[in-house]
N, C-alpha and C positions, 0 to 999 in steps of 0.2 A: 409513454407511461409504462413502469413494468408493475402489469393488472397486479401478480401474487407478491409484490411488493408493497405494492399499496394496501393489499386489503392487509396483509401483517402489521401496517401503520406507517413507513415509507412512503411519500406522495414525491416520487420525482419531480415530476414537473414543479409542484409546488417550491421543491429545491430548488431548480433552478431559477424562479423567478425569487427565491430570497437572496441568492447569493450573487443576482444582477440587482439589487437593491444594495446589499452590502457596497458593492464596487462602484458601483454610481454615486454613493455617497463619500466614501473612503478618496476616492481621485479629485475628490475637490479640496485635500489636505493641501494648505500654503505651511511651507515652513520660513520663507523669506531668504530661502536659499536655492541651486540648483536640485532638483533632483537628482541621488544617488542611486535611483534603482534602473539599471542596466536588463531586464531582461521581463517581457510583456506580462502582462497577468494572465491566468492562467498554466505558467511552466509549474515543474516541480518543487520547484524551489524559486524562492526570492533571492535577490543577488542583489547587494549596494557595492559600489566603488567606494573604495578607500584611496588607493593611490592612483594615477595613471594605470600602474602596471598590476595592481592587486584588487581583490575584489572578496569580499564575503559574502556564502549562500547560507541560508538559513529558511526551516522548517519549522510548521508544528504542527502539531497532533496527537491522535486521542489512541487510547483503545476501543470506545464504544461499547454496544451492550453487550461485547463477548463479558466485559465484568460480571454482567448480571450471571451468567453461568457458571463464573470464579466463585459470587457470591453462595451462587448456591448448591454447588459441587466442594466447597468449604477448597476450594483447590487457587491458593494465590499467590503461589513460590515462581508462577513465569508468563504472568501477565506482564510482570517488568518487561521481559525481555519482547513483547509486543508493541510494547510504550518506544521503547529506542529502535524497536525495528522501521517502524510505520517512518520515525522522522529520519534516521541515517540514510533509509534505503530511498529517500525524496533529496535529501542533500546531492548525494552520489553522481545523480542523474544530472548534474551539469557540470559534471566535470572535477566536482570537489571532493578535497578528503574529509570527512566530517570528524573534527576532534573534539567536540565537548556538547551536553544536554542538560538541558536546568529542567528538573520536572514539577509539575504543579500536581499536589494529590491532596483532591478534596475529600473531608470523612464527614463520615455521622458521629462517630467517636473516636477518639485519639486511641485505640489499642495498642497497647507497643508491641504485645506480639505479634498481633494482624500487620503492623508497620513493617516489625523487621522479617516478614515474611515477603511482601510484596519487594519490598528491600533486594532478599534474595535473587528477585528475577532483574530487575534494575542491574545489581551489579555483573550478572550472568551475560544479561545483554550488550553493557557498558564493554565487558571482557572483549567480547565477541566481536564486536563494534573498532574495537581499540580508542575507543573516546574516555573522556573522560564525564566526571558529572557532581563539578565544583560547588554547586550548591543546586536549591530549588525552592520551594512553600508549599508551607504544612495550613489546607487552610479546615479548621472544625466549625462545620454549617449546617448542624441538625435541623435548621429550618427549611434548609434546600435540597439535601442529599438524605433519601432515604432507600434502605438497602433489601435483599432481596434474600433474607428476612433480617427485618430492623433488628439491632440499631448496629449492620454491620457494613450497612451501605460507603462504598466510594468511589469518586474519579478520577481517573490518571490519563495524562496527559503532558506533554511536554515541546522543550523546544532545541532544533538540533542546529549547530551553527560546524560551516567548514570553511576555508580558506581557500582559492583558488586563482590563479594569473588569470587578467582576463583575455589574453592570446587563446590560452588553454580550455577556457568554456568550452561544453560543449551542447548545442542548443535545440539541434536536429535542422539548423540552415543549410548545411551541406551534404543533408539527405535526397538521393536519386531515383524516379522511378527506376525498380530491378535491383534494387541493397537487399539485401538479405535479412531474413529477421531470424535472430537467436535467441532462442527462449532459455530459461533456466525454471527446472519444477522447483512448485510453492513445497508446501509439510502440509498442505489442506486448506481450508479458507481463508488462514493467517486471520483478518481484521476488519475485514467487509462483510457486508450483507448478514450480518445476525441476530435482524430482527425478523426477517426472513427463515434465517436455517431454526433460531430456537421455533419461533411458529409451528413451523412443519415437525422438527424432529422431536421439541419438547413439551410443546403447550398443548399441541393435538395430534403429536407423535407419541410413538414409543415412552419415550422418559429416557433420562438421563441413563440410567444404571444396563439401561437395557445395550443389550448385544448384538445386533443383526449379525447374520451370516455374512451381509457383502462386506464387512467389515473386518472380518476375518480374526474373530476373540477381541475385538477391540469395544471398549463399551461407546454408546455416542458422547459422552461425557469425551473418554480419549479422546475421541475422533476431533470434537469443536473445540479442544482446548489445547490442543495442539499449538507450539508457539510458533509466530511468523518467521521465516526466514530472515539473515540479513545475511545482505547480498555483497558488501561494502567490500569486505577485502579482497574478492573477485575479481570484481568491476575495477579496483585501481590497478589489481594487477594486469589486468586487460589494456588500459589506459598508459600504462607502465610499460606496457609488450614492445610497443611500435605498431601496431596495428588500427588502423584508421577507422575509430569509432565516429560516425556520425549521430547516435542518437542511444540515447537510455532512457528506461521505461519501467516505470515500478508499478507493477501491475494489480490493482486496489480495487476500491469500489467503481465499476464503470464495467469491470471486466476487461476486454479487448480495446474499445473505447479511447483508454487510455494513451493506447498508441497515438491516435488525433492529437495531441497534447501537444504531440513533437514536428508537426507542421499545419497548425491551423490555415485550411483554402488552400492549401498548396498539392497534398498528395494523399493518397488514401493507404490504407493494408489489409493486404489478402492472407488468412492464416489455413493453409490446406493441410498442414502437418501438425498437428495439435501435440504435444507433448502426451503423456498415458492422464489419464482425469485419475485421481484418485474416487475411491470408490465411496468415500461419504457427500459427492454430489450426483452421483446417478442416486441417492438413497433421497434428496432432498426432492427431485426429481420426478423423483417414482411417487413418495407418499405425498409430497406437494401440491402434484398434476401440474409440475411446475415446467411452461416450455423450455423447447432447447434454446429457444431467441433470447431466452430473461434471462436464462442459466448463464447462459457466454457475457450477458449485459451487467448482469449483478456480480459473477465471482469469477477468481482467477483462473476456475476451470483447470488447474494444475500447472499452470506458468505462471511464476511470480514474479518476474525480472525480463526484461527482452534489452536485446545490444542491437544495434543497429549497421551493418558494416559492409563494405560493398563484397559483392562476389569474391574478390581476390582474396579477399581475408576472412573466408567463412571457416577454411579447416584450423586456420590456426586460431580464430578467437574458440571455436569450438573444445578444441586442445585445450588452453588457458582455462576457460573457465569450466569444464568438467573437472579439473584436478580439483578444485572445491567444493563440486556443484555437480558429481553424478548424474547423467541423463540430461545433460544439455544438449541441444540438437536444435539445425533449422526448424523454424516452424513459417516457414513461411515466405511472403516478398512487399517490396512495399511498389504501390500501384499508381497510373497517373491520375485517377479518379476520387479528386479533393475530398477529406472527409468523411468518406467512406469505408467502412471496416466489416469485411465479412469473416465468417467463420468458418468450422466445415461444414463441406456440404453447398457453401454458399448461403450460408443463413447472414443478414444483415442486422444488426446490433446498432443500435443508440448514444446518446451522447454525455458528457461526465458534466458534475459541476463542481470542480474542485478551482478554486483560484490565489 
């Protein structure tokens, strides 16, 4: 249970035992045909077989309550580009190229301006991405969606589809105690944990508008609204290289965690080289009294992406994906101790419920 999660209204545990309800009932689907889905529940992506030799991975995902903070920083030009990051940067991770997202954005009111504002950050992200985003629904639910202050409330969320050989998967099965782990830094929380960071920084923090010092002129409003990275045309160019990727990791809510993902009972990871933390979670931190254990548990801590790749190819995935990604660096090893994911220090971190 991470305690200063919970009391901000997060109940992990509670997650996990909904999202072993959801799967419990969902695997009892008959279609009268074989199953098309090729890769366990739990990965990053869903994958169905189309032909022998071809396979499609597909996402979806939300932005969460970083909206609320859109909502009420009147700031909604690059939330888009959090909506396409959350799903390309989960396609990615087995191998796929992601080329297209359908989003679903629910209102309190149809504003066109407020539409083609959000609009803006969608197609910013879509650029970035090199996806495309051929259609989606528009849906107006003033009885469901109310906004942060009404009536401007909405939700976004979508779904990200790529193409990929299934020779070419990549799943984290031929991951070795002693791979190397390559992080890539986040731009700051990106999409997790912010019912947590507003908690601490805006409801019984500071306030939005406000400045700290560790921040360096930055108001916290900048700081949490910051869009997430995507990581997509990195990672193909990596995959692209010749370089023997064994595992990708899109590092979300769980924090560290997430690594487990990529060999459930099989191997554990040790992260002794942390990439630098940006400085709006030692502030969550500090005003929070939030520990180091939940911090590494709930946020990406400054690593949004991790490659997985044996020793021999550390300098050159490193190479590869710095020319995109500035301050990519090992952070770490993967270990024979199942499951297990420490930080630095040797602090030990908890488990995700994403499936």
């Amino acid at each position: 249970m991470s305690d200063a999660y919970a009391a901000a209204g997060v109940d992990t545990d509670q997650a996990d035992r909904g999202v072993a309800s959801l799967v419990g009932v969902l695997a009892g689907i008959e279609t009268g045909s074989p199953s098309r889905s090729i890769v366990r529940s739990g990965h990053y992506a869903s994958v169905l077989k189309l032909t022998d030799e071809l396979a499609l991975a597909c996402s979806t995902d939300g932005v969460g309550s970083k909206l609320v903070l859109a909502e009420q920083a009147d700031r909604l030009e690059t939330v888009g580009i959090d909506c396409i990051a959350m799903n390309v940067n989960d396609v990615v991770c087995v191998g796929a190229e992601p080329i297209a997202m359908l989003d679903y954005l629910a209102v309190e009111q149809a504003d066109p301006v407020a539409l083609a504002r959000i609009a803006e950050g969608l197609r910013a992200g879509a650029t970035d991405a090199g996806i495309e985003i051929p259609g989606g629904e528009l849906a107006v639910i003033p009885e469901l969606i109310r906004g942060h202050p009404s009536p401007h409330g909405f939700d976004l969320c979508g779904s990200a589809f790529g193409p990929v050989r299934i020779d070419d998967l990549i799943l984290g099965d031929r991951i070795e105690a002693g791979d190397a782990l390559v992080g890539m830094p986040s731009s700051g929380v990106h999409s997790n944990g912010y019912t947590l960071a507003r908690r601490v920084l805006v409801d019984d923090g500071p306030g939005m508008d406000a400045a700290p010092a560790e921040l360096g002129g930055a108001t916290i409003a900048d700081a949490l609204l910051e869009p997430t990275v995507i990581y997509v045309r990195a990672v193909m160019e990596l995959i692209r290289s010749g370089v023997d990727v064994r595992g990708l990791a899109h590092i979300t809510g769980g924090g560290l965690t997430n690594l487990t993902r990529l060999t459930p009972g099989r191997l554990g990871y040790e992260v002794d080289r942390p990439l630098p933390v940006p400085a709006v979670f030692g502030l969550i931190e500090k005003l929070g009294n939030v520990p180091p254990e939940e911090m590494w548990e709930v946020f990406n801590m400054g690593c949004g992406f991790v490659a997985v790749v044996p020793p021999a190819d550390l300098d050159e995935t490193v190479a590869v994906l710095s020319a995109r990604h500035p301050g990519t660096a090992r952070i770490g090893t993967v270990t024979d101790r199942p499951d297990e994911t420490t930080g630095p220090g040797g602090i030990r971190v908890g488990a995700v419920r994403d499936r």
